[in-house]
C-alpha positions as CSV (number, residue, x, y, z in Angstrom):
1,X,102.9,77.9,68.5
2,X,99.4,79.5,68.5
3,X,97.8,75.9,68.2
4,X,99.6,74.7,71.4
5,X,98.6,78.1,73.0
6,X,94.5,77.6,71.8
7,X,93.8,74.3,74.0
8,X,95.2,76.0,77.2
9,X,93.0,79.0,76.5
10,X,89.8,77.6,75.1
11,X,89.9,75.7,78.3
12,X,90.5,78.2,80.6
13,X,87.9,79.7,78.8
14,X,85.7,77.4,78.8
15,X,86.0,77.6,82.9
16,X,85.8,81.2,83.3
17,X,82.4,81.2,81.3
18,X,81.0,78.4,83.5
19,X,82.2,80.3,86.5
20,X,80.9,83.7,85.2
21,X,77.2,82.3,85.0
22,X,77.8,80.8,88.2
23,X,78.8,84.1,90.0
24,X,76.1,86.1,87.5
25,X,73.4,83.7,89.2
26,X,75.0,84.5,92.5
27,X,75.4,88.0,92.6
28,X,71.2,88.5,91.4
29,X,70.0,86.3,93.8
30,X,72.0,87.6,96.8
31,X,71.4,91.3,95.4
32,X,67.7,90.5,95.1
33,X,67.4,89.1,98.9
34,X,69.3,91.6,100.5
35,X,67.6,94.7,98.7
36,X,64.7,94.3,101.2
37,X,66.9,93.7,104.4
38,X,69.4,96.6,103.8
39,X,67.2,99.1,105.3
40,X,68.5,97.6,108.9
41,X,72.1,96.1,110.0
42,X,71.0,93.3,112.0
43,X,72.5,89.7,112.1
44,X,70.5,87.7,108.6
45,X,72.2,91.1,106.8
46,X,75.5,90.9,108.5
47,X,75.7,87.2,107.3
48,X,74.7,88.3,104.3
49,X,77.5,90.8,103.8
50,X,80.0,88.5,104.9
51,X,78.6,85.5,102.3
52,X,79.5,87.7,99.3
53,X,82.9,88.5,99.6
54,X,83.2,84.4,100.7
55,X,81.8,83.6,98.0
56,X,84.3,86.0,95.8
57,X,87.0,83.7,97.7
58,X,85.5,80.4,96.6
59,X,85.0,82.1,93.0
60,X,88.8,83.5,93.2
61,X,90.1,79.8,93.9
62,X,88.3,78.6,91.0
63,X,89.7,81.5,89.0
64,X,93.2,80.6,89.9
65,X,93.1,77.1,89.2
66,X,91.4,77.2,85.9
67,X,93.7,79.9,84.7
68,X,97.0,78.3,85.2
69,X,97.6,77.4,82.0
70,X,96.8,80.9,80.4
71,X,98.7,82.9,83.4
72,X,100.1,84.1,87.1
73,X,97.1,83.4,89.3
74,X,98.9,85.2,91.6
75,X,96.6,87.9,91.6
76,X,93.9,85.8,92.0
77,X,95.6,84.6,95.4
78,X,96.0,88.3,96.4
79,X,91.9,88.4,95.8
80,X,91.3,85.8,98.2
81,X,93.6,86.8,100.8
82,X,91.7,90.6,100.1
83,X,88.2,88.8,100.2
84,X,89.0,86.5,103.3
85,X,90.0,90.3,104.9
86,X,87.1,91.7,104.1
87,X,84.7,89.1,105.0
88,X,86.2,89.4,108.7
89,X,86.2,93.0,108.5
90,X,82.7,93.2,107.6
91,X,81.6,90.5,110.5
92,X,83.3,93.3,112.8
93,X,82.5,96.3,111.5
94,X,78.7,95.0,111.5
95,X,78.9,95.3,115.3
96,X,80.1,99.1,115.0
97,X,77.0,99.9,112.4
98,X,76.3,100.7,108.9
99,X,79.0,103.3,108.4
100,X,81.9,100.7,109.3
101,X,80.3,98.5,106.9
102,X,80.3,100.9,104.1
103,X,84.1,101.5,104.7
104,X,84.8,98.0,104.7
105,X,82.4,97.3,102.1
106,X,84.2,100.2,100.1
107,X,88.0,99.2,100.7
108,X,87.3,95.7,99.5
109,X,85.2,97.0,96.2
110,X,88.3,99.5,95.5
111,X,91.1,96.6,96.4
112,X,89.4,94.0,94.1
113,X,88.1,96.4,91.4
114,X,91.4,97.2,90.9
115,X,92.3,93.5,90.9
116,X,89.6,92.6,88.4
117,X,90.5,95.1,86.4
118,X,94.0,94.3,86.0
119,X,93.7,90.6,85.5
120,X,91.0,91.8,82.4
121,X,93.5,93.5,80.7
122,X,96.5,90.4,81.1
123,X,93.6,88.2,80.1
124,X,92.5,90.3,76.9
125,X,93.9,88.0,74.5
126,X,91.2,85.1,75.9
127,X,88.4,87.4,74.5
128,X,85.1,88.2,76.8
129,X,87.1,90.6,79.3
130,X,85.9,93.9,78.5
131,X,83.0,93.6,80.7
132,X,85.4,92.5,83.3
133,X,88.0,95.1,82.8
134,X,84.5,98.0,82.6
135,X,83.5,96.2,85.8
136,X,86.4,96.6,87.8
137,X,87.2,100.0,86.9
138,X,83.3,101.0,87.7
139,X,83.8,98.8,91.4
140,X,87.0,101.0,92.2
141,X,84.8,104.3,91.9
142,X,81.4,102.9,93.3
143,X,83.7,101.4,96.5
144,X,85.1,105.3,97.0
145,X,81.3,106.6,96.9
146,X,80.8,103.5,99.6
147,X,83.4,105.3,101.6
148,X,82.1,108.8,101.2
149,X,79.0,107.5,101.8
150,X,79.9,106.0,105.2
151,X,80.3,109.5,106.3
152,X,76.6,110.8,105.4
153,X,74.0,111.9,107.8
154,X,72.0,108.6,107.4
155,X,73.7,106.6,105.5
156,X,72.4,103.4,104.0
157,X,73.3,99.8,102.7
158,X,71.0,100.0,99.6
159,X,73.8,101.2,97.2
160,X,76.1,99.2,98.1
161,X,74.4,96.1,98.0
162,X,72.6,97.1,94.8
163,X,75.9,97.5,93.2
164,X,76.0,93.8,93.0
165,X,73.4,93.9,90.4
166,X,75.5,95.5,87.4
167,X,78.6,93.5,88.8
168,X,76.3,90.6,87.9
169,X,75.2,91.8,84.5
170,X,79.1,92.4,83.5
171,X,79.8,88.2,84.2
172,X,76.9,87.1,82.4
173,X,78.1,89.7,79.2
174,X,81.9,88.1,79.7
175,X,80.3,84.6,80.0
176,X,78.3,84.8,76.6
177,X,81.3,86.9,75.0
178,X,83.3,83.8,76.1
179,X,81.5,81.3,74.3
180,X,83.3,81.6,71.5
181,X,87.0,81.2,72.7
182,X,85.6,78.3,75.1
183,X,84.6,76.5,72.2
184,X,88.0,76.6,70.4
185,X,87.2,79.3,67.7
């Protein structure tokens, strides 16, 4: 039974690992363009902030189809529809100011943290998901400081945006610690 199981996972596998370097890739080079901007809400940043959680759609679809084999991608599904809310939520909320976008920015991080971090632990069994399961418990508190911090004195797109860096770290860790299971081992 385990040798029928192993081809279904070492494939999904396989998929994940390509998509985490993808989204690593992603996440660094969108963190490391809008670092600069985020001092100011103004339209490139807005677009921006709304790319990202797209991009988690797109990422979330890939997800979903890939892992068929090895599980429910319903949760998945419930990303996208959580992403595709966010990304219009952060369009509006970029015409109200920075504080609107950190309490979208927040909900979303909480909403899919808690997403991530579930589908880690159904996926444990795959191998490589402890980064993913660290990761989406650390974006559930970092989205609550988002939210907090939408209610400072002057507050500030810097930590938000930068938490995409150590989001970006924890795909490339699950993509190597994949390597293994994607190759059948």
């Amino acid at each position: 039974m385990t040798t029928v199981a192993a081809p279904g996972i070492s494939t999904t596998a396989f998929a994940l690992r390509r998509l985490y370097f993808v989204r690593f890739a992603f996440a660094l080079v969108w963190a490391l363009v809008m670092i600069p901007l985020a001092k100011h809400l103004n339209p490139l940043t807005a677009t921006l902030l709304v790319i990202y959680p797209l991009f988690d759609v797109a990422a979330a679809i890939v997800d979903a189809r890939a892992s068929r084999a090895t599980g429910s991608p319903v949760l998945l599904y419930v990303n996208v529809a959580i992403s595709l809310l966010a990304a219009a939520g952060l369009a509006v909320g970029a015409a109200s100011g920075i504080p609107a976008v950190l309490r979208v920015w927040g909900a979303w991080a909480v909403v899919a943290g808690l997403i991530q971090l579930i589908v880690g632990v159904t996926r444990r069994r795959m191998g490589g998901q402890w980064p993913m399961i660290i990761s989406g418990g650390i974006s559930v508190l970092a989205g609550g400081s988002f939210i907090a911090g939408a209610s400072a004195d002057n507050p500030v797109l810097t930590n938000a945006v930068g938490y995409a860096i150590p989001g970006a770290i924890f795909f490339l860790i699950a993509a190597i610690r994949l390597g293994r299971t994607a190759k059948g081992n």
